[in-house]
C-alpha positions, 0 to 999 in steps of 0.5 A, spaced: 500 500 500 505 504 501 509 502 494 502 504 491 501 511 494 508 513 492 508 510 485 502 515 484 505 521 488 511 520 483 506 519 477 502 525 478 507 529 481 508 533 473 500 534 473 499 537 479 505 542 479 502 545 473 496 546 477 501 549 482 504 553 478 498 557 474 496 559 481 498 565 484 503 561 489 508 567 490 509 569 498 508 574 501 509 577 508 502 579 510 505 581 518 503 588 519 495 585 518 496 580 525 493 582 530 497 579 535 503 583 539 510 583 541 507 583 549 509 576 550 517 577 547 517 584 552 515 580 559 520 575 557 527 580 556 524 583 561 524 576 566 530 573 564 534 567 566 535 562 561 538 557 567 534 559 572 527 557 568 525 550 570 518 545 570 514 542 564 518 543 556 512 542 551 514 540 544 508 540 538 507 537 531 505 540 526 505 535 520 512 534 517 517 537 520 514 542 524 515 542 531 514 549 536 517 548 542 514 551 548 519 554 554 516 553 561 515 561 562 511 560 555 516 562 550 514 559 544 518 557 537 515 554 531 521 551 527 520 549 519 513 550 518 512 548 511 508 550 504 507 548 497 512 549 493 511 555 489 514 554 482 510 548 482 516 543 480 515 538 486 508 538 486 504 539 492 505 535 498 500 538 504 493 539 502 492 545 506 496 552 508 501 552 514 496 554 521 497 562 522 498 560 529 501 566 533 508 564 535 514 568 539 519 567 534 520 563 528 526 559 525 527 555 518 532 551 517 533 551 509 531 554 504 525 549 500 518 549 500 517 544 505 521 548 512 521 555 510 513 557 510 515 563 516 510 567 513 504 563 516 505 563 524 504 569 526 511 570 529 514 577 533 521 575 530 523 571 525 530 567 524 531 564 518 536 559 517 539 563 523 546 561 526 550 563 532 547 565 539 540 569 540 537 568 548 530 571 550 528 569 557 528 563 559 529 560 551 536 560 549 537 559 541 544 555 537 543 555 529 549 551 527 550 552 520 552 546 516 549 543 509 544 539 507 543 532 505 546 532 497 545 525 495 538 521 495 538 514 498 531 513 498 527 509 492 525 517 490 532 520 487 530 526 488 537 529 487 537 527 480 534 535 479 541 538 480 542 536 472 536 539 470 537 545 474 545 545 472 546 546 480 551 543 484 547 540 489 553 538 493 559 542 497 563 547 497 559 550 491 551 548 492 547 554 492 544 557 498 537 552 498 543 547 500 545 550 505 542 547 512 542 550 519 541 546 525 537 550 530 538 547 538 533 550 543 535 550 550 529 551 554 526 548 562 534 545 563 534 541 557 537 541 549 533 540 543 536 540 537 532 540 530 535 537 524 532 540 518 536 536 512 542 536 514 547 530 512 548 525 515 555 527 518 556 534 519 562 537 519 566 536 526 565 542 529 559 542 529 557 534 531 562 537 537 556 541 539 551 536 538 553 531 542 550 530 548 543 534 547 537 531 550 532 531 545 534 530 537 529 532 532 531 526 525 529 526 518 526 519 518 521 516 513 521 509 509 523 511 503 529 514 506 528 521 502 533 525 507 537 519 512 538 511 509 536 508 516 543 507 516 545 514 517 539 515 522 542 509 526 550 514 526 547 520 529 543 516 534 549 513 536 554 519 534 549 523 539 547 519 543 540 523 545 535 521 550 530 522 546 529 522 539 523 524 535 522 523 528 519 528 523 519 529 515 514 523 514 508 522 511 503 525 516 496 522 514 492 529 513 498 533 513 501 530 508 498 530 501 497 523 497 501 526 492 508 527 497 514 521 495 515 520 503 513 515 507 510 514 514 515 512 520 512 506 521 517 501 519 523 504 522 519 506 529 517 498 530 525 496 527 527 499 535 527 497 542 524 502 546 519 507 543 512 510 546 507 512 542 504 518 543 496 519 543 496 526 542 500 531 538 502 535 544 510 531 548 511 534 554 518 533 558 521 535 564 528 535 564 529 532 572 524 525 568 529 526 562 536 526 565 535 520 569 533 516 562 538 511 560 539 508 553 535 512 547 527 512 547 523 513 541 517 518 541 513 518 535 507 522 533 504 518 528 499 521 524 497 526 531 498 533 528 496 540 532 493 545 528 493 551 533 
């Protein structure tokens, strides 16, 4: 059933962009009509205190590799909300538009369609594909800036379009699109880092800061579109994350029919500890967290949030 659904997605894919493509599909900034304010943000630069915050993390899924990270002051990060690609070449992949839910801040990992919707929440602050340092209360952001997956392991080879594009997918001389920035997000004691699509070994400054973090957020599905299983299974073990959540899945009415990923299913049943989560909402403390021994799964499943 999997095989079928991704054999029709790769066939009607050219049909779809053109309807996507006849659409007016270009982005636009509309934040000077939201209603909302940055009242949140001032109480936060008001209070402080990074390591001084502590009590309940909550981490929401939006469907595919949209997550939003909510501090236990209330601080809260949309990372990589997603849209359909506006030129039309990929197709359409969500059914709907990303939810315009109000957020404090907004980061974006890459460059394509399916990360980089940061006009939709309604955010005081975006930080696209941010590397560095930025704190804000008690919410404390590193952006490590390293490079997308460049070569397609998956049944779908996607990155046979760099041909088509004339483009170098690959370092030193990818263009921007190719570029990823790995976003870590410290909040109530613990540290969550975000994959995007990065490759699979990142250079080793950064995996130097990778290593150790509490929650790690992974590009996993059965068609391997961004990790093979085994690149998955280095980072785990390269990382060495309390936690791991996976993303950038077939999410059942998030996702189009039409998308080439698969579900997480097979891979989250291949593991030796996973808890399945009844609702789109995880919430974590970091004292519980600490004292986890080994790495355990928490999939969403087709649990996604609007709001």
């Amino acid at each position: 059933m999997k095989k079928a659904r991704n054999v029709l997605g790769y066939l009607l894919v050219a049909a779809a962009a053109i309807g996507v493509a006849s659409s007016n599909g270009h982005a636009q900034s509309k934040s000077w009509t939201f209603t909302e304010n940055n009242n949140n943000v001032i109480k936060a630069q008001r209070d402080g205190g990074v390591t001084a915050s502590s009590g309940n993390v909550k981490i929401d899924f939006f469907g595919h590799m949209a997550f939003r990270v909510v501090s236990p002051r209330g601080t809260s990060i949309m990372i990589d909300p997603w849209r359909n690609d506006p030129s039309g070449y990929w197709g359409v992949w969500f059914p709907n538009e990303f939810p315009e839910v109000p957020v404090d801040m907004v980061l974006s990992t890459h460059a394509h369609f399916d990360h980089d919707a940061v006009y939709r929440p309604h955010g005081s602050m975006v930080l696209e594909r941010m590397a560095g340092d930025f704190a804000l209360g008690d919410v404390k952001v590193t952006g490590l800036a390293d490079k997308h997956m460049c070569f397609s392991k998956g049944w779908y080879k996607w990155t046979d379009a760099a041909a088509e594009f004339g483009q170098d997918f690959c370092p030193p001389n990818n263009f921007m699109h190719m570029d990823n920035y790995i976003q870590v997000v410290e909040a109530g004691g613990l540290k969550i880092a975000h994959w995007g699509d990065n490759r699979p070994i990142p250079a080793d400054h950064v995996m130097d800061k990778l290593k150790g973090v509490d929650v790690l957020i992974l590009t996993i599905d059965g068609s391997q579109h961004i990790l093979s299983y085994d690149d998955i299974a280095a980072a785990i073990a390269n990382i060495n994350p309390k936690i791991v959540i996976p993303g950038h899945y077939y999410t059942k009415g998030a996702s189009s029919v039409l998308t080439t990923l698969s579900d997480a299913e097979d891979w989250v049943a291949s593991q030796s500890n996973v808890v399945r989560l009844e609702s789109s909402r995880l919430t974590l403390k970091a004292e519980d967290v600490k004292k986890m021994t080994g790495t355990t799964v928490y999939y969403f499943g087709a649990n996604f949030t609007t709001e």
